[in-house]
C-alpha positions as CSV (number, residue, x, y, z in Angstrom):
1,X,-35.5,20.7,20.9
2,X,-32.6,18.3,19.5
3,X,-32.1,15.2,21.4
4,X,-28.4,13.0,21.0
5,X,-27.7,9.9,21.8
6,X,-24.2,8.5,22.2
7,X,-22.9,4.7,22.3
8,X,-20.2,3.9,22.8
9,X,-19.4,2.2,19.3
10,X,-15.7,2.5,18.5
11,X,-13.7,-0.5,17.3
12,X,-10.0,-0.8,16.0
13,X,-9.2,-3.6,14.0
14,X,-5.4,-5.1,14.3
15,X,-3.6,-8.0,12.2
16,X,0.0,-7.9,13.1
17,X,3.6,-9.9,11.9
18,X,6.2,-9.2,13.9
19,X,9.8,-10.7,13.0
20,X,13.0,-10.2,15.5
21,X,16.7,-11.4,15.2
22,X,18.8,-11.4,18.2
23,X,22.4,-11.6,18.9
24,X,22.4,-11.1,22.6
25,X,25.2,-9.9,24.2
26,X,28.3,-11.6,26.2
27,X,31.4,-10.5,28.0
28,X,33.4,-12.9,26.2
29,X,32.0,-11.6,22.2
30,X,31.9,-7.8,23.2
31,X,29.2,-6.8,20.9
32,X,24.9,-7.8,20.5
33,X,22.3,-7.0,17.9
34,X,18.6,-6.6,17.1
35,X,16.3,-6.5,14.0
36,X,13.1,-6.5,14.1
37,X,10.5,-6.0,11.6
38,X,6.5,-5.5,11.9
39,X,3.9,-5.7,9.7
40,X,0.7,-4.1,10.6
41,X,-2.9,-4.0,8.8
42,X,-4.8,-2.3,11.2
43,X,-8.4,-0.3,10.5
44,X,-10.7,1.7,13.3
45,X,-14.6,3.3,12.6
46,X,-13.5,6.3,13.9
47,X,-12.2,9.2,11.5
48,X,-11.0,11.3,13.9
49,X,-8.4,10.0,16.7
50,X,-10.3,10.2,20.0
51,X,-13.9,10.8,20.2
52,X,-15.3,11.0,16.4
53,X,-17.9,13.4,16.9
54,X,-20.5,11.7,14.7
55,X,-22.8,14.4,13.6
56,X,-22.4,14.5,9.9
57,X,-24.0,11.2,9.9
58,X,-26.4,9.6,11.9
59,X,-24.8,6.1,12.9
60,X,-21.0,5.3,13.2
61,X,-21.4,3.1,10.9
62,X,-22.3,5.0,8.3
63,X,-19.0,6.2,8.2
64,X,-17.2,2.9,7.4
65,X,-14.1,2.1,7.9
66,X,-10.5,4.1,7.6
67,X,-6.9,2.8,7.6
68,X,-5.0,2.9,11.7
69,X,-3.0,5.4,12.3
70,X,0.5,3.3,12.0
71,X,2.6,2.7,9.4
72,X,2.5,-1.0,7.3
73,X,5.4,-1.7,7.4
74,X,8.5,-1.4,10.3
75,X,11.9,-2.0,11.0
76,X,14.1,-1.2,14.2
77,X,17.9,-2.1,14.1
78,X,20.1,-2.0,17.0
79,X,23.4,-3.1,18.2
80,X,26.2,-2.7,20.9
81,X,29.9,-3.4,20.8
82,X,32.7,-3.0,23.6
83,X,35.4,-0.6,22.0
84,X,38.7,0.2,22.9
85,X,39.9,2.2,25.9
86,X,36.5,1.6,27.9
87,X,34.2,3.2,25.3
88,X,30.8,1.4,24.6
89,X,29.2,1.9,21.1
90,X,26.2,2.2,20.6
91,X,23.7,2.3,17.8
92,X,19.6,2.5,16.4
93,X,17.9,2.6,13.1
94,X,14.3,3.2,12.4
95,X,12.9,2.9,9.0
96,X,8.9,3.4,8.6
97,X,6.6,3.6,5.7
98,X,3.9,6.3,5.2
99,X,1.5,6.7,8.2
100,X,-1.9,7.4,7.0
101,X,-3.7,10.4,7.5
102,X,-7.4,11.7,7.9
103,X,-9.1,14.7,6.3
104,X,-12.2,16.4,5.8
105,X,-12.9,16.4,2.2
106,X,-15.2,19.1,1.2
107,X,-13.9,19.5,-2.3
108,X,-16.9,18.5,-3.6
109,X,-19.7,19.8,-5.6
110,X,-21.8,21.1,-2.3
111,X,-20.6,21.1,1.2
112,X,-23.7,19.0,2.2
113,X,-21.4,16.2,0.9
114,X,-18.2,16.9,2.7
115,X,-17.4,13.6,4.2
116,X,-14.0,12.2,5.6
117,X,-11.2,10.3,3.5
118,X,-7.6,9.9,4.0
119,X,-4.4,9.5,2.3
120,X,-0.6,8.3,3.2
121,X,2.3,10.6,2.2
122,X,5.0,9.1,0.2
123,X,7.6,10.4,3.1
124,X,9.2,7.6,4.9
125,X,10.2,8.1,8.3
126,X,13.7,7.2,8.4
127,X,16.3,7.8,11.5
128,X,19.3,6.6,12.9
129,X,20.8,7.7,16.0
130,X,24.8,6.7,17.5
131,X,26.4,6.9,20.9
132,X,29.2,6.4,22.5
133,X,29.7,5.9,26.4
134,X,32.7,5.9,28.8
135,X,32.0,4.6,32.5
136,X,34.9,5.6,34.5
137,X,36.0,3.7,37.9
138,X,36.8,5.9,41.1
139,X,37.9,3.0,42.6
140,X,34.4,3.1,45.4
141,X,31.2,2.5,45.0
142,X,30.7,5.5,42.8
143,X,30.6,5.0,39.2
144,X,31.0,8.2,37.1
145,X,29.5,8.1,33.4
146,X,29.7,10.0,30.5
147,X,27.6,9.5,27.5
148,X,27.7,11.4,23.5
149,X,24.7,11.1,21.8
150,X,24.1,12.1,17.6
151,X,20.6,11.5,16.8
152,X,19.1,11.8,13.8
153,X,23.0,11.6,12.7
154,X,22.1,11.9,8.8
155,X,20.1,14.8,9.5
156,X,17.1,13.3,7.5
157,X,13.5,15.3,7.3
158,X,10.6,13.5,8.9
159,X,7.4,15.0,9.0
160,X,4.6,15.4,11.3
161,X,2.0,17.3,9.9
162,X,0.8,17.5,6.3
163,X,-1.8,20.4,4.5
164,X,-5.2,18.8,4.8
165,X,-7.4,21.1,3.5
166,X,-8.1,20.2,0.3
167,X,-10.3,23.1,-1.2
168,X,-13.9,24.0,-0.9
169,X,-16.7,22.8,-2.5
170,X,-17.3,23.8,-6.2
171,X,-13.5,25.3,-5.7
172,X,-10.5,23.5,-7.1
173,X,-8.2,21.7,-5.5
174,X,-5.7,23.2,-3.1
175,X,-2.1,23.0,-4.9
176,X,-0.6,22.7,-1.4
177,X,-3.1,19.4,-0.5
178,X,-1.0,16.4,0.8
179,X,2.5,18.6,0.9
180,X,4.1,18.4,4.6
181,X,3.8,21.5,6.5
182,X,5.8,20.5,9.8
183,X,8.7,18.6,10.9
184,X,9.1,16.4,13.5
185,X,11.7,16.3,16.3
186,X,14.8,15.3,16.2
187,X,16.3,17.0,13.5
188,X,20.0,16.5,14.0
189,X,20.9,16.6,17.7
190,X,24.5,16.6,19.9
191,X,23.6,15.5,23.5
192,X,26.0,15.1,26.3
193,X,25.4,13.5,29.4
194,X,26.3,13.1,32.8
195,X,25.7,10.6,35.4
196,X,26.7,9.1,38.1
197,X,26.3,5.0,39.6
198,X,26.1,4.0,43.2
């Protein structure tokens, strides 16, 4: 008979920076901006997010430690600015380095030694998203507004899933290791909306 004990042994590890300029908004200016930048070396004992599932090795800690699952580096830009005719501009951009991923690696020289490593893509995430707003007076209590949205305006490719298999052991490597094999959402999107204040 087997017998398995579990502990509950999981620890993340978090250093942060975080940076922000504000221009806050007034009636009188018309307009407010952010930026804000964060820095984050963060490490966990767990390979897998969640529950790791430690039975390739006997303790936790003989797995050691892997990079969190967040990118280094961050930066969020925002702004507003009272146009003409009643229209409200708006705008966001989001610029992120590589987030790091976990693998199995059993691209060794016997699968007894397959054991967990990881890697972060060279793909940025990168996104900036506009809008513009109209609130329109019907002279009550009732407010009607309507709202334009473009995000992802420049169209750019993020990722959210990259080829993590990287061949068999005794095999060689899988061409496609590392190479992004999803995208995430938004890719360039038109929204309209609809709403109404009272």
């Amino acid at each position: 008979s087997n017998l398995i004990l579990g502990q509950n042994a999981l620890e993340t590890k978090t250093n942060s920076v975080y940076v922000k300029l504000e221009k806050p908004y007034t009636r009188s200016s018309g307009w407010a901006a952010t930026f804000a930048y964060t820095y984050t070396d963060s490490e966990q004992n767990s390979p897998i997010d969640g529950f790791p599932g430690a039975f390739n090795a006997e303790r936790i800690e003989d797995y050691g430690w892997f990079p969190g699952l967040v990118p280094k580096n961050r930066v969020v830009a925002s702004g507003i600015w009272d146009g003409p005719w009643g229209l409200t501009f708006s705008g966001k951009a989001v610029w992120a380095d590589g987030t790091p991923r976990y693998y199995q690696n059993c691209n060794v020289s016997d699968w007894a030694y397959c054991r967990f490593e990881t890697f972060i893509p060279n793909d940025d995430f990168k996104q900036v998203d506009l809008a513009m707003e109209k609130v329109f007076d019907t002279g009550s209590n009732v407010a009607l507004r309507l709202r334009f949205d473009v995000l992802n305006i420049f169209d750019w490719t993020n990722y959210s899933g990259y080829e993590t298999w990287r061949g068999g052991a005794g095999q060689a490597q899988n061409p496609l290791f590392g190479t992004p094999n999803a995208i995430a959402l938004p890719t360039r999107t038109f929204k309209l909306s609809i709403g109404i204040d009272w």
